[in-house]
C-alpha positions in Angstrom: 0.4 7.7 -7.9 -3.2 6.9 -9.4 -3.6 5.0 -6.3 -2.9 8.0 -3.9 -4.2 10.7 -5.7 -8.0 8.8 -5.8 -7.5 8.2 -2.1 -7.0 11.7 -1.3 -9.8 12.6 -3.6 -12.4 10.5 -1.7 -11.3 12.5 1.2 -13.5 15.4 2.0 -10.3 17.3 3.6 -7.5 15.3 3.3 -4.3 16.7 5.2 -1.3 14.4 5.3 2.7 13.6 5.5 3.4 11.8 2.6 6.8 9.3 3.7 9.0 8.9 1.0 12.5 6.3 0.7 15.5 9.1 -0.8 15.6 12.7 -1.8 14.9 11.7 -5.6 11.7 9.5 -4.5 10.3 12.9 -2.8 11.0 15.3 -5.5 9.1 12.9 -8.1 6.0 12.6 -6.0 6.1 15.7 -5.2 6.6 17.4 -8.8 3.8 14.1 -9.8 1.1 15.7 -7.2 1.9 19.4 -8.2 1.4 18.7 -12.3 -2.0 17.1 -11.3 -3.0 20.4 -9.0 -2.7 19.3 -5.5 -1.3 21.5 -2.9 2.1 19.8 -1.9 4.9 21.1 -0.5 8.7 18.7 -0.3 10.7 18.4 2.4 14.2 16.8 2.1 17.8 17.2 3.3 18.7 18.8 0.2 16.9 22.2 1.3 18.5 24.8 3.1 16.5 26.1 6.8 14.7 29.5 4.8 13.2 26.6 2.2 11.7 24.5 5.3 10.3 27.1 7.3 8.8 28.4 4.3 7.3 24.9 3.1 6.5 24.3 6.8 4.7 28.0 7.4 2.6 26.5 4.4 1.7 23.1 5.5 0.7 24.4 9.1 -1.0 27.3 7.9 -3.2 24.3 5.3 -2.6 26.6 2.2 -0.5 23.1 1.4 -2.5 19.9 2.6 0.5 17.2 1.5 3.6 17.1 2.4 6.2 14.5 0.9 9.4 14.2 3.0 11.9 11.9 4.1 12.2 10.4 7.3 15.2 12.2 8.2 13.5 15.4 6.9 10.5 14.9 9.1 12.5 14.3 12.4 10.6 16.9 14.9 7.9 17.7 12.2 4.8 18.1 15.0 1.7 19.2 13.1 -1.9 18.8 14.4 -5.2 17.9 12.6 -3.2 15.8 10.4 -6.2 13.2 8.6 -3.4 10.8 6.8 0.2 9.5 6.9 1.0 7.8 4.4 4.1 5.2 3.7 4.9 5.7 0.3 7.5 3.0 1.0 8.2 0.9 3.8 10.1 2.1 6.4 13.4 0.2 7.1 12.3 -1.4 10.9 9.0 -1.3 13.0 10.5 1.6 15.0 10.7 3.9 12.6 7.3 2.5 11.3 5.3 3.5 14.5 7.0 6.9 14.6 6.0 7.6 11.3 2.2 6.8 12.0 2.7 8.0 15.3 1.9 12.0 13.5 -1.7 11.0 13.3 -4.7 10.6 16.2 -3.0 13.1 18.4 -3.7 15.8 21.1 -7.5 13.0 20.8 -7.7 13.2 17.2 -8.3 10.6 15.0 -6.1 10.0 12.0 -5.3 6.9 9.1 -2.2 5.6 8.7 -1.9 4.4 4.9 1.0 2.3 3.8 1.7 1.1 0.4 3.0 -2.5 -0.4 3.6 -4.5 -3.5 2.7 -8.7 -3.3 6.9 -9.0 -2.6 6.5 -7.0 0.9 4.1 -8.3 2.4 6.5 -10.6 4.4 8.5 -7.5 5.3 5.0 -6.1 6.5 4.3 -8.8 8.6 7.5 -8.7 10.5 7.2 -4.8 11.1 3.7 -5.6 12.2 5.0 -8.2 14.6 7.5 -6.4 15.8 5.4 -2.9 16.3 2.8 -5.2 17.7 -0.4 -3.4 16.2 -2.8 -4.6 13.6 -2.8 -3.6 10.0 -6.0 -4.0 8.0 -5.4 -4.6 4.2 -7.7 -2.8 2.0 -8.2 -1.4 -1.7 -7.6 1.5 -3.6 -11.2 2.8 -4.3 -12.7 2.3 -7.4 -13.1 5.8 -10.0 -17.0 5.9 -9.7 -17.0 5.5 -5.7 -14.0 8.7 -6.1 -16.7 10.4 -8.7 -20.0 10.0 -6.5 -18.0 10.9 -3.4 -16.9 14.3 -5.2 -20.2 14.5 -6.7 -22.0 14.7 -3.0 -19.7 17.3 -2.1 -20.4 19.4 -5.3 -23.8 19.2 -4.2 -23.2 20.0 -0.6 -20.9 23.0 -1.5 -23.7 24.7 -4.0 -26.5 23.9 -1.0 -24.5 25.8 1.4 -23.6 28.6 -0.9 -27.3 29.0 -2.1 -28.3 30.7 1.4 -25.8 33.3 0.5 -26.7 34.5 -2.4 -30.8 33.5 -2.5 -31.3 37.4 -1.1 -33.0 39.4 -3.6 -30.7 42.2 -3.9 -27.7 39.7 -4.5 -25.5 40.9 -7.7 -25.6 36.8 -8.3 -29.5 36.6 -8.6 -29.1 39.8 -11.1 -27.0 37.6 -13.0 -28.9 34.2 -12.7 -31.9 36.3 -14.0 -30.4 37.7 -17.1 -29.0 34.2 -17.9 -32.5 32.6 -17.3 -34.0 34.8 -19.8 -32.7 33.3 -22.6 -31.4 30.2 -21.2 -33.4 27.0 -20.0 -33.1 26.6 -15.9 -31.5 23.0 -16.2 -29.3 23.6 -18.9 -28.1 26.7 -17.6 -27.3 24.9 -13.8 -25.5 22.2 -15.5 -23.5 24.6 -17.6 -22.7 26.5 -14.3 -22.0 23.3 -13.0 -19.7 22.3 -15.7 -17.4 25.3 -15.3 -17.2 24.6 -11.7 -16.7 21.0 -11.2 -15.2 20.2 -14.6 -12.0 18.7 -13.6 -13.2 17.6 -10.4 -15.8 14.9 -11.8 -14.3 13.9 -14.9 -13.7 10.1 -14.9 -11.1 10.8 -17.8 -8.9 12.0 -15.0 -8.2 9.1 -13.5 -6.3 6.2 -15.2 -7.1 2.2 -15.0 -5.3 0.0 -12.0 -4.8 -2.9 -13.1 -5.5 -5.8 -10.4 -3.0 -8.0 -9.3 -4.1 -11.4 -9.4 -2.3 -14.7 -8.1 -1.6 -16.4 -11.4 0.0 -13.1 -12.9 2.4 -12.4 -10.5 6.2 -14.0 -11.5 9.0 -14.1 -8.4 8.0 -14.6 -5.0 4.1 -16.0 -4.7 2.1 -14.3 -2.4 -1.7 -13.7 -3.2 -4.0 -11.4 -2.3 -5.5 -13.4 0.6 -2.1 -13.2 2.2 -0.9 -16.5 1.8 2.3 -17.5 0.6 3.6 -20.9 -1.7 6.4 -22.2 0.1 9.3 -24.3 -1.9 10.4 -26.9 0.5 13.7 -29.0 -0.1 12.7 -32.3 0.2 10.3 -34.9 -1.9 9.6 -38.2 -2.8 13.2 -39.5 -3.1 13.5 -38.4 0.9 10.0 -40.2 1.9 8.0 -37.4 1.5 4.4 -37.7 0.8 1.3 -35.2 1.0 0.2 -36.6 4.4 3.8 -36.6 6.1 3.9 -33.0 4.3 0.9 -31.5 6.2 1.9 -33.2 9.5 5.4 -31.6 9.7 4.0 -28.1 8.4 1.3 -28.9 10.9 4.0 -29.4 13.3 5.9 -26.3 13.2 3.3 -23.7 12.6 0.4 -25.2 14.5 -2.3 -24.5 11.5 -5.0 -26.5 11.8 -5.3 -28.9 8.2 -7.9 -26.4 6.5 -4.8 -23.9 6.3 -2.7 -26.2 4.6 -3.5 -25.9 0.9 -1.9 -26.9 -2.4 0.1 -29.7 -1.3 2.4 -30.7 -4.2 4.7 -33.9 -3.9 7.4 -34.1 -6.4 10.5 -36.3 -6.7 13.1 -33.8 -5.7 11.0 -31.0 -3.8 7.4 -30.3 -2.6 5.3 -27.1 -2.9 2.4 -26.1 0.1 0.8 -22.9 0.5 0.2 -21.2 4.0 -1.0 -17.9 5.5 2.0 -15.9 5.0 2.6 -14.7 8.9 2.6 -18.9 9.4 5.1 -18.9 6.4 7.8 -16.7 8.5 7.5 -19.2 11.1 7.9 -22.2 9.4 11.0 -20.7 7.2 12.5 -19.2 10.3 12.4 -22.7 12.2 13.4 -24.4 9.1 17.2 -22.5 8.7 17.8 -23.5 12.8 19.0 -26.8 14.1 16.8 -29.8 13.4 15.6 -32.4 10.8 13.7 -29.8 8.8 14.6 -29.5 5.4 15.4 -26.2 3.9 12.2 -24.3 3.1 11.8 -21.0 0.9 9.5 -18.8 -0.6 8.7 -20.6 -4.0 9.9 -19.1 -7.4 7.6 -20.0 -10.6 10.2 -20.6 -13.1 8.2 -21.6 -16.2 9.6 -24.8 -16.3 10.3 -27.9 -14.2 7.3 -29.9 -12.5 4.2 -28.0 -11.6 5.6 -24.9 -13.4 8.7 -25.0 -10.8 12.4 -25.9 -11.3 14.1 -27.4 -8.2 16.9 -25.2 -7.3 20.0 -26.0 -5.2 19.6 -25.2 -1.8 23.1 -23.9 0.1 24.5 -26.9 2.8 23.5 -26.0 6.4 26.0 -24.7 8.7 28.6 -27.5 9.7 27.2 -29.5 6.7 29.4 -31.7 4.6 31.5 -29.5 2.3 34.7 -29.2 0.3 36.5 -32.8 -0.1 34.8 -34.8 2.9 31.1 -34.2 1.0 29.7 -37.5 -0.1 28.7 -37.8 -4.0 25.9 -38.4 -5.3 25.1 -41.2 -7.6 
């Protein structure tokens, strides 16, 4: 939410379709953005045709600028001059992906698609990008002073325009501004004007802290910012595995060149290699098909083990040895 609400407010007009995953997710954002003084408007299957025309009459007439509603909700929602869509969640399949950002850049417009993703989706992301075949640029969520200044120039703007109103002599505002100024400093009555005005727009205190999310705090699944991804791979030094034989078969499979190949860790039971993460699809996908591969995952930390990892069993191939004709171990 504190991630959304500073985008829209570096906006100077921000007009969007808000995508959200169920009924329940909708209402929230939508109560969330309503408590905090936006004009939204929520659009689910729960609501009967007089509730959507009304919330629609709304959105199109701009008296609300965001709209939360589920996909199924949307379905024939065709509204121009929309600036934003915005994926509160990942849609389930590229389809529905470029449908959804479809809304924006029409009739010659432009328009930004926005699409939210935590560090565990961004292999999910990569295959909807694949699959949609367009390109997604990752970005950040603007920091409270850039939100602040941007306001702040369009305080200044908005007074500057409204000045060559109100400058005539006979305006009831200059009678005003002249009884003020007699007892009242010129700066400090401005800023107190100003105060009133822009209060709750240029407070910092309205925004809270975002914590960023770096590599070494993130448990589960390990996929940095940089979008590359620590791979687990079934096989070590007990199989003949070494660092060199490591890069060459990862080299193999994905075609990265060696400067992609990084963190190369050899251990008796497993080894652990990082990769760009669109590579890492790749390399897991050949790695469950036919072939001398060994099994390879997206590495789990698990606080223990070597290197901060435990080996985990990995499930016998298809057709692998299994029930009484398996071989033992010793």
């Amino acid at each position: 939410m504190e991630a959304f609400t500073r985008i829209v407010d570096m906006e100077e007009d921000f007009y969007g379709l808000v995508f959200a995953r169920t009924r329940v997710d909708a209402d929230r954002i939508g109560q969330a953005l309503e408590e905090r003084g936006y004009p939204v408007e929520t659009l689910h299957g729960d609501y009967a045709q007089e509730h959507r025309d009304r919330v629609m009459g709304r959105f199109r007439s701009g008296k609300a600028r965001i709209l939360v509603a589920t996909d199924v909700a949307a379905r024939g929602i065709d509204v121009e001059g929309l600036t934003h869509v915005v994926n509160w969640s990942l849609p389930q399949d590229s389809q529905a992906y470029m449908h959804r950002i479809g809304r924006t850049g029409r009739a010659g417009n432009e328009g930004t698609a926005i699409t939210f993703v935590t560090p565990y989706e961004y292999r999910k992301l990569t295959r909807m990008r694949e699959g949609a075949g367009t390109s997604i640029r990752k970005g950040s969520v603007p920091k409270v002073s850039d939100v602040i200044d941007a306001r702040r120039a369009r305080a200044i703007a908005r007074v500057n325009s409204v000045a060559e109103d109100v400058g005539a002599d006979d305006s009831p505002w200059m009678a005003l501004a002249d009884d003020i100024l007699s007892t009242t400093d010129a700066r400090v009555a401005l800023a107190s004007c100003l105060s009133i005005a822009f209060a709750g727009t240029l407070d910092p205190e309205r925004y809270s802290q975002i914590a960023e999310v770096k590599k070494d705090e993130r448990p589960g699944r390990l996929v940095d910012q940089k979008g590359q991804t620590r791979l687990f791979v079934s096989a070590g030094k007990r199989s003949g595995i070494d660092r060199k034989g490591l890069a060459a078969m990862i080299r193999g499979v994905s075609g990265l060149p060696d400067r992609m190949i990084e963190g190369i860790m050899v251990f008796d039971a497993f080894s652990l290699v990082t990769v760009p993460f669109d590579a890492a699809e790749r390399i897991i996908r050949e790695s469950r098909g036919p072939g001398k591969l060994p099994r390879i995952r997206v590495a789990k930390e698990d606080g223990g083990g070597e290197g901060g990892y435990r080996a985990r069993p990995t499930p016998p191939r298809a057709g692998g040895a299994k029930g009484k004709g398996a071989r033992k171990r010793t």
